[in-house]
N, C-alpha and C positions, 0 to 999 in steps of 0.2 A: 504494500500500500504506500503510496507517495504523500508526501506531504502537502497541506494544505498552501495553496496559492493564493496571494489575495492580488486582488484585480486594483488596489489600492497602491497598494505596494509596488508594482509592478510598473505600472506609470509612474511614478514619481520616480522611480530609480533611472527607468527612462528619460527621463526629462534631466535631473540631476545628474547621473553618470552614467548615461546612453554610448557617448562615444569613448567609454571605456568598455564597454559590453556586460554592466552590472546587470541590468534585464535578462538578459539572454540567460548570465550564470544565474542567476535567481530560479527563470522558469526551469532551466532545463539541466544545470549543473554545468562543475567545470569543466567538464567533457567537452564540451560545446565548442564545434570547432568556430561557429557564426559569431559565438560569443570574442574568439580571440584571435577573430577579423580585423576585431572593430578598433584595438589599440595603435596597431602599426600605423594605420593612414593618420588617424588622429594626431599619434607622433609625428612623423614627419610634417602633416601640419602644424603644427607648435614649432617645430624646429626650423619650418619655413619663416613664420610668423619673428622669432628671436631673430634671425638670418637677414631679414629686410630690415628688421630695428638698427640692428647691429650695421647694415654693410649701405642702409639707402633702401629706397622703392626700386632702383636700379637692377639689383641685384636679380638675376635672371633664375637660378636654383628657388629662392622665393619666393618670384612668382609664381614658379610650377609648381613648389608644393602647398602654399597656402591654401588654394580652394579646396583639396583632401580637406584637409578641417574642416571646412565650411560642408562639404558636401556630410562628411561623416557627422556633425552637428545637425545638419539637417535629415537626414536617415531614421535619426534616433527621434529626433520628435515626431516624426512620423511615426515611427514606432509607438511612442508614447500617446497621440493618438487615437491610433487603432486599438491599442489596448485599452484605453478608457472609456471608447466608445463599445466595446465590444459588447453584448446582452450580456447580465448574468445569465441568463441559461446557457451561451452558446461558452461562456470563458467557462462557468462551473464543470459541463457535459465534455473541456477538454483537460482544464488542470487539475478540476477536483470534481471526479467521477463517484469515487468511494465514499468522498469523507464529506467536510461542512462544506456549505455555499459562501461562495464569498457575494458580497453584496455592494454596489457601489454607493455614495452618496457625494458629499458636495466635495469631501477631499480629491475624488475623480475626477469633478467637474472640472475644479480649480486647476490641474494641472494639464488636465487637457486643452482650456485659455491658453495657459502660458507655453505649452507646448506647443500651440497652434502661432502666439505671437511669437518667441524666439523661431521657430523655425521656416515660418515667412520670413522674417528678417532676416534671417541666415542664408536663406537659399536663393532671396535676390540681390542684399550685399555680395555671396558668390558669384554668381552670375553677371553683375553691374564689373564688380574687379574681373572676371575673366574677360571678358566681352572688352573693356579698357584696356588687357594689355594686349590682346591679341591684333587691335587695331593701333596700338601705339608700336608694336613689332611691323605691321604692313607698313606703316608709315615711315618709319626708319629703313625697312628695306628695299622700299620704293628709294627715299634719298640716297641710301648709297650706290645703287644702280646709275641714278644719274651724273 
């Protein structure tokens, strides 16, 4: 018999430390290889993010790897999400078959806002900075051509 899942829990970790894969090992343990996916990009994005602090916006390794982060921050509230919207029957009938129901209320609610607003924010901050450098690289590679 598996231990009791709460549908509570499980978003907030999501939303709180998604892109370290706490959700994942939560639901399904540390076995999980999805769960220890989720570190590596996020690292490298951190380490893009310190790289641009550190060397300029310039810096070309920083560019590429920042939006990892952003992409992996936004994944995760997605995650978080779906799981808080999920019915209690459909999350009980998959994580807690045997044992008690878990039950949402406004702790669900609330995290599923904030996961809905950080990860809007996240995933067109991403896409506004790729979208910027990719055009600031044509742009430079046009000049040097001429």
């Amino acid at each position: 018999m598996s231990a009791f899942k709460s549908r509570t829990l499980a978003t907030w970790l999501a939303f709180v430390g998604g892109s370290l894969g706490l959700h994942r090992f939560y639901l399904h343990g540390l076995r999980d290889g999805w769960g220890w996916l989720h570190w590596p990009p996020a690292a490298l994005g951190l380490y893009g993010v310190l790289r641009m602090h550190e060397l300029g916006q310039d810096d070309r390794w920083g560019s590429l790897l920042v939006p990892l982060l952003g992409l992996v921050l936004a994944a995760s509230m997605l995650a978080a999400v779906v799981y808080g919207l999920t019915s209690d029957e459909q999350w009980n009938a998959r994580f807690n078959p045997q044992g008690p129901a878990s039950h949402g209320g406004w702790l669900v609610i609330f995290g599923v806002i904030g996961a809905v607003m950080v990860g809007a924010t996240v995933l067109i901050a991403t896409i506004a900075f790729s979208g910027q450098r990719y055009f600031e690289a044509q742009v430079q590679a046009s000049e040097q051509a001429r």
